[in-house]
C-alpha positions as CSV (number, residue, x, y, z in Angstrom):
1,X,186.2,174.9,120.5
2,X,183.3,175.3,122.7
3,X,183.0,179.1,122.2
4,X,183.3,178.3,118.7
5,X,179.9,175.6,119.0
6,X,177.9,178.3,120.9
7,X,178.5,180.8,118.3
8,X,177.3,178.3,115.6
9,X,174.4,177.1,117.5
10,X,173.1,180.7,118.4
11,X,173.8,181.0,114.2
12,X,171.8,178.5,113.4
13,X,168.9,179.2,116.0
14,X,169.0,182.9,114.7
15,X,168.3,181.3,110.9
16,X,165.9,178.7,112.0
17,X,163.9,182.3,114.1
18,X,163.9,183.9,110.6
19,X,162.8,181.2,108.1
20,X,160.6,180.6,110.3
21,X,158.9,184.2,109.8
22,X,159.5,184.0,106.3
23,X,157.5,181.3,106.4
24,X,154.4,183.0,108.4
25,X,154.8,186.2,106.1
26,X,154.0,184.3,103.1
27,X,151.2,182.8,105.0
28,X,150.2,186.5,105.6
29,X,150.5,186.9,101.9
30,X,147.3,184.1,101.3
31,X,145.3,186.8,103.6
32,X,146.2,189.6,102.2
33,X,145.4,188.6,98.6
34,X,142.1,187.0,100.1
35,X,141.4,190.5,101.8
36,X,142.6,192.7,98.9
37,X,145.4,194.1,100.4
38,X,148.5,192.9,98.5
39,X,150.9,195.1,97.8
40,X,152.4,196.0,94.3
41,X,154.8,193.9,92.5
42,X,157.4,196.7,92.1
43,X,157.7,196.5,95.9
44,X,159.6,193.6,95.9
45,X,163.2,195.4,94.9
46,X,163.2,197.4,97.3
47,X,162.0,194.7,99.6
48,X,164.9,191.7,98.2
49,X,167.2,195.1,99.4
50,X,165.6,195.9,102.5
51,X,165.5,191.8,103.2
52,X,169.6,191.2,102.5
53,X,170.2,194.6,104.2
54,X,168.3,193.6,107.6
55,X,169.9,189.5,107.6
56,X,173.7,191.3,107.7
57,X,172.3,193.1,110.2
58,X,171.0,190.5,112.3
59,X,173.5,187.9,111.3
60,X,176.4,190.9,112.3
61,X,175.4,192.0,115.2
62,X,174.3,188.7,116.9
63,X,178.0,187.1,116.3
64,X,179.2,190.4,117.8
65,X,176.9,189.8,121.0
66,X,177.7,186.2,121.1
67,X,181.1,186.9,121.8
68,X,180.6,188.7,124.8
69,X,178.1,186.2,126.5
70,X,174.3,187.5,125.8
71,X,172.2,184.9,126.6
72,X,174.6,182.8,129.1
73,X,173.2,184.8,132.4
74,X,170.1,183.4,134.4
75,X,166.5,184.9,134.4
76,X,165.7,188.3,132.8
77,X,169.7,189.0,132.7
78,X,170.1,186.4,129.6
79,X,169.0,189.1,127.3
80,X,172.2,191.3,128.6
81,X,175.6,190.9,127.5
82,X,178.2,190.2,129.9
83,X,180.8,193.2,128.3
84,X,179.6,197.0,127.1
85,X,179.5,196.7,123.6
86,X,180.1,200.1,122.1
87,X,181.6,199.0,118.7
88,X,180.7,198.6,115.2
89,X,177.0,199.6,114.0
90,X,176.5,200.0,118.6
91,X,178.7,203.5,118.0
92,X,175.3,204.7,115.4
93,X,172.5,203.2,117.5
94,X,171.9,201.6,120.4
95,X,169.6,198.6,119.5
96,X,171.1,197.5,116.1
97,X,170.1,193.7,116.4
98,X,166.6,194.4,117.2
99,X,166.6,197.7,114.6
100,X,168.0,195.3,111.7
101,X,165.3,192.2,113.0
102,X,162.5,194.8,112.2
103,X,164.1,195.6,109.1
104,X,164.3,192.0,108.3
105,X,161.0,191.5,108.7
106,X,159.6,194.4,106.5
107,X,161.9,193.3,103.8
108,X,160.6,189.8,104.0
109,X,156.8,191.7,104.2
110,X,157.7,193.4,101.4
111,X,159.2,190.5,99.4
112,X,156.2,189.0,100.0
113,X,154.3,192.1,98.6
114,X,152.3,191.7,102.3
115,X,150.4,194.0,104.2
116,X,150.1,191.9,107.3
117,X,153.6,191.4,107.1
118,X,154.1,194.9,107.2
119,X,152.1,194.9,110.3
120,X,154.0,192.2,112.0
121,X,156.7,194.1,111.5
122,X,155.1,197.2,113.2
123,X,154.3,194.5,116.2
124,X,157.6,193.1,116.5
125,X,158.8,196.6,116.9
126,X,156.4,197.2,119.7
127,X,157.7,194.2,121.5
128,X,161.0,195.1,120.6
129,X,160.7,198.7,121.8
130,X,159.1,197.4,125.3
131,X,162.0,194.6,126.1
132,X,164.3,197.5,125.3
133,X,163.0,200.0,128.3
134,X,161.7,197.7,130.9
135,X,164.4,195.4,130.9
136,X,167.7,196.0,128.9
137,X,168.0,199.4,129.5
138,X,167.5,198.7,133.5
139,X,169.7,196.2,133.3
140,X,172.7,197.6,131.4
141,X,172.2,201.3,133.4
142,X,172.7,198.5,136.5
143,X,175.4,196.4,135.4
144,X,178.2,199.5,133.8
145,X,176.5,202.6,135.4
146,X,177.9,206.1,134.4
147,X,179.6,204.3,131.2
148,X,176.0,203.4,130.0
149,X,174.5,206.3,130.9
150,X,176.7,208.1,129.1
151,X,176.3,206.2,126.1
152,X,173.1,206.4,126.5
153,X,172.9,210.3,126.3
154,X,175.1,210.2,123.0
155,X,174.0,207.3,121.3
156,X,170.0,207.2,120.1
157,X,167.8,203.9,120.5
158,X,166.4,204.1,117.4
159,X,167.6,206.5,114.9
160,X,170.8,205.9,113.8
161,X,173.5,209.0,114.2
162,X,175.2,210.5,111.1
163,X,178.5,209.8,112.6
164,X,180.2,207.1,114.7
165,X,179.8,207.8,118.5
166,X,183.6,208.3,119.5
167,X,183.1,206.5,122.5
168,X,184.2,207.8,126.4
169,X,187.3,208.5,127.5
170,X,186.3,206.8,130.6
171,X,187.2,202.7,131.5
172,X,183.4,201.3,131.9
173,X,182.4,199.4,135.0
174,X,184.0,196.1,134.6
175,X,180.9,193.8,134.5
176,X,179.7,190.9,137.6
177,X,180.9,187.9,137.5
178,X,178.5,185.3,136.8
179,X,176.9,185.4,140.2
180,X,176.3,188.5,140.1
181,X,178.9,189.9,142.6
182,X,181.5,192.4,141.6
């Protein structure tokens, strides 16, 4: 029952994160038709598209991480979950959360026919792109060693591969406890 009241929580905090830049896009949207820079209408198909395509992501692959503990460890750890995760949309890219989060946010730019939005977007996916390499990637390549690495070479950050990764025929490191001893 308690796993089950995390999981909700973490739901509902995920929402409240996105409304929440919903709600600053459309803000955006006053500037951009103050500063001429609005987009078209028609962009707001593929935008609605985009939008629903990047909140399944998000809304996917944060119940998937929740499951295995991300955000339960102390300090810079928290962003790291507690098990590899090397299934689902993790066997096409590495970063799907965080890929889907920036797609979320164009499609809500692009809902909002928003320039700014678009360059929020750009911005999130800077910050996204320097968590990944100073501090998740450390940390992971740390915590399952070879197992990572090797996931690492096969699977991209970014750009999502054609086919599923098949995964290793190797166990991975079995993760540290909670104070971080093996």
């Amino acid at each position: 029952m308690r796993q089950v009241s995390a999981i909700a929580w973490k739901t509902v905090t995920i929402v409240a994160v996105w409304i929440t830049i919903g709600w600053l896009v459309g803000f955006l949207r006053r500037l951009d038709v103050r500063l001429g820079t609005e987009l078209p209408a028609w962009v707001r198909v593929p935008g609605l598209v985009t939008l629903v395509v990047g909140a399944a992501g998000v809304l996917g692959c944060g119940l998937m991480l929740s499951t295995v503990g991300i955000g339960t460890l102390p300090g810079q750890e928290r962003l790291l979950p507690v098990a590899f995760l090397a299934t689902g949309p993790f066997r096409f890219v590495r970063n799907p959360m965080s890929l889907a989060g920036v797609i979320l946010t164009a499609g809500i730019a692009l809902w909002h026919r928003s320039t700014l939005g678009l360059g929020l977007a750009a911005g999130l996916f800077a910050l996204f792109h320097t968590v990944v390499v100073y501090v998740e990637e450390p940390g992971l390549e740390k915590r399952f060693g070879e197992s990572y690495r090797q996931y690492k070479r096969n699977v991209p950050r970014w750009l999502a591969r054609w086919r599923p990764w098949p995964g290793s025929s190797a166990e991975p490191a079995a993760p540290p406890d909670r104070d971080g001893m093996r």
